[in-house]
C-alpha positions in Angstrom: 14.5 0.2 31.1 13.6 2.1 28.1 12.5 -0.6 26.3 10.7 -2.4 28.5 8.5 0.9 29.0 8.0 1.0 24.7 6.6 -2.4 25.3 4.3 -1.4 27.5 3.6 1.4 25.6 2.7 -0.6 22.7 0.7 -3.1 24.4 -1.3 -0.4 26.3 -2.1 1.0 22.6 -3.2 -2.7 21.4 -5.4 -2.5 24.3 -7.2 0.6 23.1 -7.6 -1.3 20.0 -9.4 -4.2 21.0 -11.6 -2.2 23.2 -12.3 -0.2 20.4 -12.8 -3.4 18.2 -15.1 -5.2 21.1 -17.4 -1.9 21.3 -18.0 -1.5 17.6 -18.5 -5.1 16.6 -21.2 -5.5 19.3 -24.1 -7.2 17.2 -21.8 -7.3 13.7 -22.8 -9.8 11.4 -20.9 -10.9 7.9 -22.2 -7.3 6.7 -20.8 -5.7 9.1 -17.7 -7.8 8.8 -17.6 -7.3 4.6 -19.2 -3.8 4.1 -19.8 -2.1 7.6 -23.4 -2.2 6.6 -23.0 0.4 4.4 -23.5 3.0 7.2 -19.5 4.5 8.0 -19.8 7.9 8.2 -17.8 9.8 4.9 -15.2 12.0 6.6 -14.4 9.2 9.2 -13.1 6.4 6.2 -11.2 10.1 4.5 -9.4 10.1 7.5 -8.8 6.5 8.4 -7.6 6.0 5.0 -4.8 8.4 5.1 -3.3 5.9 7.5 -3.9 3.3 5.2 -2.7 4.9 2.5 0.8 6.1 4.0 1.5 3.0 5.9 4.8 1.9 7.8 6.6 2.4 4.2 6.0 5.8 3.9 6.7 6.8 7.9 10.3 5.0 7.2 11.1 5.0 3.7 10.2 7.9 2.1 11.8 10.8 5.0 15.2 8.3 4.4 15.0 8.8 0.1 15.1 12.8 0.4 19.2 12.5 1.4 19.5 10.5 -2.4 16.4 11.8 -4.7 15.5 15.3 -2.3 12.0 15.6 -2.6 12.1 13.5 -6.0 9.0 11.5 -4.5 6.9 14.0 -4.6 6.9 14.3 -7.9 4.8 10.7 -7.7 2.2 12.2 -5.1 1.1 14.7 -7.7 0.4 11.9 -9.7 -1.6 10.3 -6.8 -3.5 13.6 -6.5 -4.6 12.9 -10.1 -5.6 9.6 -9.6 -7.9 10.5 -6.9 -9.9 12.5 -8.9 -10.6 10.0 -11.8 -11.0 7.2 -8.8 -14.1 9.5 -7.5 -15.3 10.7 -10.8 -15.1 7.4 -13.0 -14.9 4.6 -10.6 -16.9 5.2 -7.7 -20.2 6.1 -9.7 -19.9 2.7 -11.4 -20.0 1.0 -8.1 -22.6 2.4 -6.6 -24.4 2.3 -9.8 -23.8 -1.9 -9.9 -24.1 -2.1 -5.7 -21.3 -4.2 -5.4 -19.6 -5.8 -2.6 -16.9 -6.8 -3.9 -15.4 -5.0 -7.1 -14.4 -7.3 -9.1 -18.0 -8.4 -9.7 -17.8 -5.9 -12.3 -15.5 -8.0 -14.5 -17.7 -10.9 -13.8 -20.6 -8.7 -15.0 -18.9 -7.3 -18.4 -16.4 -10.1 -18.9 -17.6 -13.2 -17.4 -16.4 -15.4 -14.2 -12.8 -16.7 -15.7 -12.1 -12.7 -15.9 -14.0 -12.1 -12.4 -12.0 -14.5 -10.6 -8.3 -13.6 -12.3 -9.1 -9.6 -10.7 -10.0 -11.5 -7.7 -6.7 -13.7 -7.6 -4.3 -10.8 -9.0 -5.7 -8.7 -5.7 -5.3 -11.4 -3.5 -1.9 -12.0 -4.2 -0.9 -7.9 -4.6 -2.5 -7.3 -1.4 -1.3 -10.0 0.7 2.5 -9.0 -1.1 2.0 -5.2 -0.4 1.0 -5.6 3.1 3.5 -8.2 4.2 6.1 -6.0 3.2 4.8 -3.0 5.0 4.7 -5.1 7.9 8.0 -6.7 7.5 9.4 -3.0 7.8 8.0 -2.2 11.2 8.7 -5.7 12.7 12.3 -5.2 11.6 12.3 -1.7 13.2 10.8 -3.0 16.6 13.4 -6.1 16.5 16.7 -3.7 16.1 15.7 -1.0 18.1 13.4 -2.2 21.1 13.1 -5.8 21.4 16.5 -6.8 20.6 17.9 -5.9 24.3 15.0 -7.8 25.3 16.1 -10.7 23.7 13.0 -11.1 22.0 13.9 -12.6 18.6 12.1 -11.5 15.1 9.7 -14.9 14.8 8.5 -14.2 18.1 7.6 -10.3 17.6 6.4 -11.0 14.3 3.5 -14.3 15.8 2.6 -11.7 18.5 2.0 -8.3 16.4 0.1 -10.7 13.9 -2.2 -12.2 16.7 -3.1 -9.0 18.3 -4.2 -7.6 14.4 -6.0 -10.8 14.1 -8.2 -10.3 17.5 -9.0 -7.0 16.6 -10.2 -7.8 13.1 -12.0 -11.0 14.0 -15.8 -10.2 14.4 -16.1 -6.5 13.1 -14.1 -6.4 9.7 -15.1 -3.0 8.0 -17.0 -1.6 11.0 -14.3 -1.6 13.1 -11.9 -0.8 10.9 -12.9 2.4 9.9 -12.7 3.5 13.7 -9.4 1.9 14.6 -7.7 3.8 11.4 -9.2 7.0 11.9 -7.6 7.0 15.7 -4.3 5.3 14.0 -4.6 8.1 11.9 -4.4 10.6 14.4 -1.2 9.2 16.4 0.8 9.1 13.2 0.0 12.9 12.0 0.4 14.1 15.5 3.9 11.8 16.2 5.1 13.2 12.3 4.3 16.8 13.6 5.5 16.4 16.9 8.7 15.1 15.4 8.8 17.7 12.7 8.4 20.5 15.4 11.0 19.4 17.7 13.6 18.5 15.7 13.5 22.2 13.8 13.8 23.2 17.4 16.9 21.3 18.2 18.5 22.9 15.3 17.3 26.6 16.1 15.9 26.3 12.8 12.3 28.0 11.8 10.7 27.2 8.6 12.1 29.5 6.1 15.8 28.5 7.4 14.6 24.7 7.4 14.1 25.4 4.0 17.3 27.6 2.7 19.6 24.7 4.4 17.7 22.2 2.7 18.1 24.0 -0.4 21.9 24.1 0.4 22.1 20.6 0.8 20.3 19.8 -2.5 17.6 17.9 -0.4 14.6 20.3 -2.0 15.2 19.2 -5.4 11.7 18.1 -6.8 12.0 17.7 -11.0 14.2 15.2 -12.7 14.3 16.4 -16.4 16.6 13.6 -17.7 14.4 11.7 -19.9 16.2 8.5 -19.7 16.0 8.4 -15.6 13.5 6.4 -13.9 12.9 9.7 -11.9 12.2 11.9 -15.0 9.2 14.2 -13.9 6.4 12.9 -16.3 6.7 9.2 -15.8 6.8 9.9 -11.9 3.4 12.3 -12.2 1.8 9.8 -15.1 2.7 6.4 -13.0 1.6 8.1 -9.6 -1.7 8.8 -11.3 -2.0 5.1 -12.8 -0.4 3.7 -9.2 -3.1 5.0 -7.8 -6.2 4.1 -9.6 -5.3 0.7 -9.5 -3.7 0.3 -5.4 -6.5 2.5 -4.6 -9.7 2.3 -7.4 -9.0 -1.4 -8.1 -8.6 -2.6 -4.7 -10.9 -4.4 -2.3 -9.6 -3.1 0.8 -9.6 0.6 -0.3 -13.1 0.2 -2.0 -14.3 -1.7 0.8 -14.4 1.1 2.9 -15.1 3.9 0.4 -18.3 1.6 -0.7 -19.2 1.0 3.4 -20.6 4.9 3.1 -23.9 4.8 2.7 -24.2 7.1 -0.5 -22.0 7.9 -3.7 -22.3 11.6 -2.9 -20.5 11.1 0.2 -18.3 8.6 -0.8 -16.6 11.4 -3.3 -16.6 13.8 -0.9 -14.2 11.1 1.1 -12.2 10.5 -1.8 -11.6 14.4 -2.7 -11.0 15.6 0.9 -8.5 12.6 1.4 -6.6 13.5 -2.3 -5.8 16.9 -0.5 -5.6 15.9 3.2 -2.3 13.2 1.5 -0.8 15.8 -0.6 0.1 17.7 2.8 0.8 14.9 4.7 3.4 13.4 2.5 5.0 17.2 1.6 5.4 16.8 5.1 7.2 13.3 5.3 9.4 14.9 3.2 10.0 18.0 4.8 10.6 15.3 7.9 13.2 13.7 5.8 14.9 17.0 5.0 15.5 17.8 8.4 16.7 14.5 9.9 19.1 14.4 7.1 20.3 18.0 9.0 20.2 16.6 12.3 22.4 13.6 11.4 24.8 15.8 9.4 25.1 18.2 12.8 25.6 15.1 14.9 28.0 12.9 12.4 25.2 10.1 12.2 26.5 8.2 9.0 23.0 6.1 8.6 21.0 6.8 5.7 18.1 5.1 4.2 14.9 3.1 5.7 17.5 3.1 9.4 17.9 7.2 9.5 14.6 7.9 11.1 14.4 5.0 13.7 18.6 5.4 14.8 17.8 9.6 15.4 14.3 8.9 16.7 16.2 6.0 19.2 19.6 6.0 19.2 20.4 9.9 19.1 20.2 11.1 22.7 16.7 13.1 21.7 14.2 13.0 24.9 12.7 9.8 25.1 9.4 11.4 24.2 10.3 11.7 20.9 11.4 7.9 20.4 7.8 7.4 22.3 6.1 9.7 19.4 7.9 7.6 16.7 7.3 4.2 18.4 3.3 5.1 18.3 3.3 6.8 14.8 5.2 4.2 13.5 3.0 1.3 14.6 -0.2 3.8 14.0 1.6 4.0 10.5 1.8 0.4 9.3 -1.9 -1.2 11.5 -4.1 0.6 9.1 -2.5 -1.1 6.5 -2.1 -4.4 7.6 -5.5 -5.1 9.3 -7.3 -3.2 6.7 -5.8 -5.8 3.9 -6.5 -8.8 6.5 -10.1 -7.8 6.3 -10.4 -7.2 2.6 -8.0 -10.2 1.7 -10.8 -12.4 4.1 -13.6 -10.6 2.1 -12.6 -10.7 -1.1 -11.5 -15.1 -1.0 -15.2 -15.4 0.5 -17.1 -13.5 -1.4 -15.0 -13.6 -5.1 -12.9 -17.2 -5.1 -15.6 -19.4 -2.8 -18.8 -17.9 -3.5 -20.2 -17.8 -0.1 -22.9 -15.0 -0.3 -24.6 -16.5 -3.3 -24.6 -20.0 -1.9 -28.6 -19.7 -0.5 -27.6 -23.3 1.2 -25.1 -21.8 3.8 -26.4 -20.2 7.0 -25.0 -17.1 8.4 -23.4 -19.3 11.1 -21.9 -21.6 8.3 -20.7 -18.4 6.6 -19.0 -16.7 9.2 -17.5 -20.4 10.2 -15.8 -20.1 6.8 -15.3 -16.3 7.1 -13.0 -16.6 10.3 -11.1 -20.0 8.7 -10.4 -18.0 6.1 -9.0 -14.8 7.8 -6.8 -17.2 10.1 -5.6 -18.7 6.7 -4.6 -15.2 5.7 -2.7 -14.8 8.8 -0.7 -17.8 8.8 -0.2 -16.8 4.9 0.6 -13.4 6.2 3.7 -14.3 8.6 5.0 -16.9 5.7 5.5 -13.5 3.4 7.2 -11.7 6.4 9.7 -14.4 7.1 10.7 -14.4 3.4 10.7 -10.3 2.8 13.5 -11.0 5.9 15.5 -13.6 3.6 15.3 -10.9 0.8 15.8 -7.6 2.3 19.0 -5.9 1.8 18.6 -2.0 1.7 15.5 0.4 1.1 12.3 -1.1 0.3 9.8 1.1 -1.1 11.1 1.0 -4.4 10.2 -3.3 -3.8 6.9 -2.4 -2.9 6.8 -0.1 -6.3 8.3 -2.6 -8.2 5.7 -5.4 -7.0 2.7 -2.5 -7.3 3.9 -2.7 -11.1 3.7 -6.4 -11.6 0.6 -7.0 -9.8 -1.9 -4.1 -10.2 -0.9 -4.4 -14.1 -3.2 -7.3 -14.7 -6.2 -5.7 -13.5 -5.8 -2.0 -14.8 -5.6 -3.8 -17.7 -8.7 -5.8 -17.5 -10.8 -2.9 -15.9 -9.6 -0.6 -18.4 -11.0 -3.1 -21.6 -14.1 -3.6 -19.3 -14.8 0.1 -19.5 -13.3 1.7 -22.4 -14.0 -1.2 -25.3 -17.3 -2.9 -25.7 -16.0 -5.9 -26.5 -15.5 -9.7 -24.8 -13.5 -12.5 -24.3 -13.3 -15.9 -24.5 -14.2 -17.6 -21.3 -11.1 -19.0 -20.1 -8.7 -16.3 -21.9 -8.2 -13.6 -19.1 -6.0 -15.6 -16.7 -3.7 -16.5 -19.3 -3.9 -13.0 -21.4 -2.8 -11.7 -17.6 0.1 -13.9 -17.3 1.8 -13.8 -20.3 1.7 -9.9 -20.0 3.0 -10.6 -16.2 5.9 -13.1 -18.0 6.8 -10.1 -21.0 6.2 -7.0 -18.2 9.1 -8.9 -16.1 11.3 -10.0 -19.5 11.7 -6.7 -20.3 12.0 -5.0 -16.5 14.8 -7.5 -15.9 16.8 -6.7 -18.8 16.0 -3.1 -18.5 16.7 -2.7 -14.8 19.4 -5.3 -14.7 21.2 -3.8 -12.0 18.4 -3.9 -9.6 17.4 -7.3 -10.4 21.2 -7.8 -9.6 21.7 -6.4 -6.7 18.1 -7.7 -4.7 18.5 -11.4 -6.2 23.0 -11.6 -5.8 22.9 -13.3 -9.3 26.3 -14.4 -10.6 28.8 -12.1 -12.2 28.9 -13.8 -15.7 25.0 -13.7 -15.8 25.1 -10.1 -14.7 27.4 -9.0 -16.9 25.3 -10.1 -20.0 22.6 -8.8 -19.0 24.3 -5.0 -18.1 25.3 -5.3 -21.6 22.3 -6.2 -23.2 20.1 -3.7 -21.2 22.3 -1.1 -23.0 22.4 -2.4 -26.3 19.0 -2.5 -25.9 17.6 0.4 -24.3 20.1 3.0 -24.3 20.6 4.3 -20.9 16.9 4.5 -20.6 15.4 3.1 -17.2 11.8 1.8 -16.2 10.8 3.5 -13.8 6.9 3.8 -11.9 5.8 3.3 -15.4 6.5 -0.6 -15.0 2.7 -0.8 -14.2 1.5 1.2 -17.4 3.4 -1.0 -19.8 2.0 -3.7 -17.9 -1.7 -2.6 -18.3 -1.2 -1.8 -21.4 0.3 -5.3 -22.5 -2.9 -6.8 -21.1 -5.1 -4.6 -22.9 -3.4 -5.1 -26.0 -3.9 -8.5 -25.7 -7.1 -8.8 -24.8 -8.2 -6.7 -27.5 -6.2 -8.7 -29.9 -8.4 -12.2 -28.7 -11.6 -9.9 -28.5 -14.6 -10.7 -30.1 -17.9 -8.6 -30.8 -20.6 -8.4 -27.8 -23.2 -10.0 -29.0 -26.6 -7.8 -29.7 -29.5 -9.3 -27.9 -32.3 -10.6 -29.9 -36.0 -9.7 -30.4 -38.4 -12.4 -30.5 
């Protein structure tokens, strides 16, 4: 019975959504659809995109890593804090100052189309990874806790979540958006405080005593000092700060919205209020994950991991309430992010890879005929990616999602970083092949580095792995790569690209 009323529950709240989308795409057009007509309100896209930014990942993931690293993570959000600031401060004004649509214009702009379309491509395929897996999470969730009774396999729940995104994304893109995140927003903070709040209450536990048996569990550590982990303090705060500029000041969807305010004054203001705004929330995640790892030691619950907060949240004997409050923060938790990247994924193939807003020969009609092919493309592309993150999955998944982050965003901090900081070009047809082989020697030197990992997700052979435990010591010592995968990245692109650089050329006076 109980989860047949969640599944009511949950298409009640897709309801809400496509009202929502039907009343705010009311006369949209493909500006709408691409840049909300550059009229979204500043402290409404702050808002919305903490839901974006936190996504199904963090709701699940990051409360089950406090039992193995305590509050370890956080230790990345203070380099996402950073970020934010040199996002607003050094990114944004160049934006508004070119009036872009799509960002990656700016490559075109400074390095030419062959670099233009390689940011383009290396979004496209980051984005569409990124969000997939998010999704995959929640899917999986709903499959072993709700539908599963039902009899409702995975394929099934995974075509129907991905239709209802796709009919509340169709016509208003960006407008909508911003007004669907900012109330998915809302249901996620209040289901994370609600839970908070009541679980502290189970365990007759205020804050200060939340804390001091935290403390005595070890669950409050926050600084790794060992040099050589991939935890150590100043590669979690320096890769949270490069994590961000590019999953945040580099990418379409998270531009799209910022750049859909109608001013760069405001837009900064978004961008500084929402630095803060996530700081809090994620502390808070945290102090989430503290606790349910006391409620499960107090009730001899032996999961751990990405299944902790669902199995307490479900399975526990809490009021059914509370698994209502997760159900609805957990989907309000991953939405954000997956119809927001459906939208910019749509934008950014239509405006960046085919060109269809400088084509004077297509119509509006013919563009938004190809607007809507594309975003079903996406779609289909979109459940292809969650069937296979289901082949692959076998344990926690953030530090996937980290890992792909550092092998995909790479490219193009590279690439904006010699756009910017050199004044130098390129040959036309080097950046996609600059980009690669830095992808190829990122991933040489991550596999043999981080051997075990790479053993573990991928089951390769016990010869093979042996070799290659061996040769990451020989080689590195003890040290591990960590979320400074994506720096070395970058800066392997940059390197290259200023090795194959050539002077700008002055113009002439006739």
């Amino acid at each position: 019975m109980n989860s047949i009323i969640l599944l009511f529950i949950i298409l009640a709240y897709f309801a809400v959504l496509l009202g929502i989308a039907f009343y705010t795409s009311r006369g949209s057009d493909n500006e709408s659809f691409f840049i909300g007509n550059r009229s979204s309100k500043w402290w409404l896209v702050a808002f919305g995109m903490i839901g974006t930014s936190l996504s199904g990942m963090t709701f699940i993931s990051v409360p089950g890593t406090v039992g193995k690293a305590g509050f370890g993570y956080f230790q990345v959000v203070i380099g996402y804090w950073l970020g934010y600031f040199a996002v607003a401060y050094i990114l944004l004004p160049l934006y508004y100052r070119l009036n872009l649509t799509s960002i990656y214009t700016y490559l075109e702009q400074r390095l030419g189309t062959n670099a233009y379309k390689t940011g383009s491509m290396f979004f496209i395929l980051s984005r569409t990874l990124g969000a997939t897996l998010r999704l995959y999470l929640v899917i999986k969730v709903l499959e072993k806790f709700v539908l599963e009774d039902m009899g409702i396999p995975f394929e099934l729940t995974a075509i129907i979540i991905l239709g209802l995104i796709l009919l509340y994304t169709y016509r208003g893109g960006v407008k909508t958006i911003v007004w669907t995140d900012t109330l998915q927003t809302t249901f996620m903070l209040l289901a994370l405080v609600i839970c908070v709040g009541y679980i502290m209450h189970t365990l007759h536990l205020n804050l200060g005593e939340t804390w001091t048996a935290m403390q005595g569990k070890g669950y409050t550590t926050l600084l790794q000092t060992d040099f050589k982990s991939p935890g150590f303090f100043l590669k979690q705060i320096l890769g949270g700060a490069f994590i961000t500029i590019a999953m945040t000041g580099l990418d379409q969807e998270m531009m799209q919205k910022n750049i859909s305010v109608s001013n760069l004054k405001d837009s900064q203001k978004n961008m500084v209020v929402f630095c803060f705004v996530l700081l809090v929330a994620n502390f808070i995640f945290l102090l989430l994950g503290g606790l349910l790892y006391l409620y499960a030691d107090a009730n001899a619950i032996a999961t751990v991991g990405d299944d902790l907060f669902p199995a307490i949240a479900i399975n526990s004997g809490l009021p059914f309430f509370i698994t209502v409050c997760f159900m609805i923060g957990l989907i309000s938790a991953v939405f954000p992010s997956a119809d927001g990247a459906l939208t910019a994924l749509t934008s950014s193939f239509c405006i960046d890879i085919l060109g269809i807003r400088r084509n004077k020969n297509l119509t509006e009609a013919q563009q938004k005929k190809t607007r809507l092919m594309v975003h079903n493309g996406f779609a289909i592309i979109f459940l292809g990616c969650v069937f296979f993150f289901r082949l692959i999955d076998n344990g926690s998944l953030i530090d996937i999602l980290l890992k792909m982050a550092g092998f995909t965003y790479g490219p193009l901090l590279g690439l904006f970083a010699f756009g910017i900081l050199t004044r130098r070009t390129i040959g036309a047809q080097l950046p996609i092949w600059i980009c690669l082989s830095a992808l190829v020697a990122t991933f040489g030197i991550d596999l043999v580095n981080n051997a075990n990992w790479y053993i573990d997700k991928l089951h390769i052979g016990s010869g093979t792995a042996t070799s290659l435990t061996a040769l990451s010591e020989r080689i590195f010592g003890g040290y591990k790569i960590g979320v400074e995968l994506l720096i070395i990245n970058a800066a392997f692109t940059f390197l290259l690209l200023l090795l194959f650089a050539q002077k700008q050329r002055q113009p002439t006076n006739n």
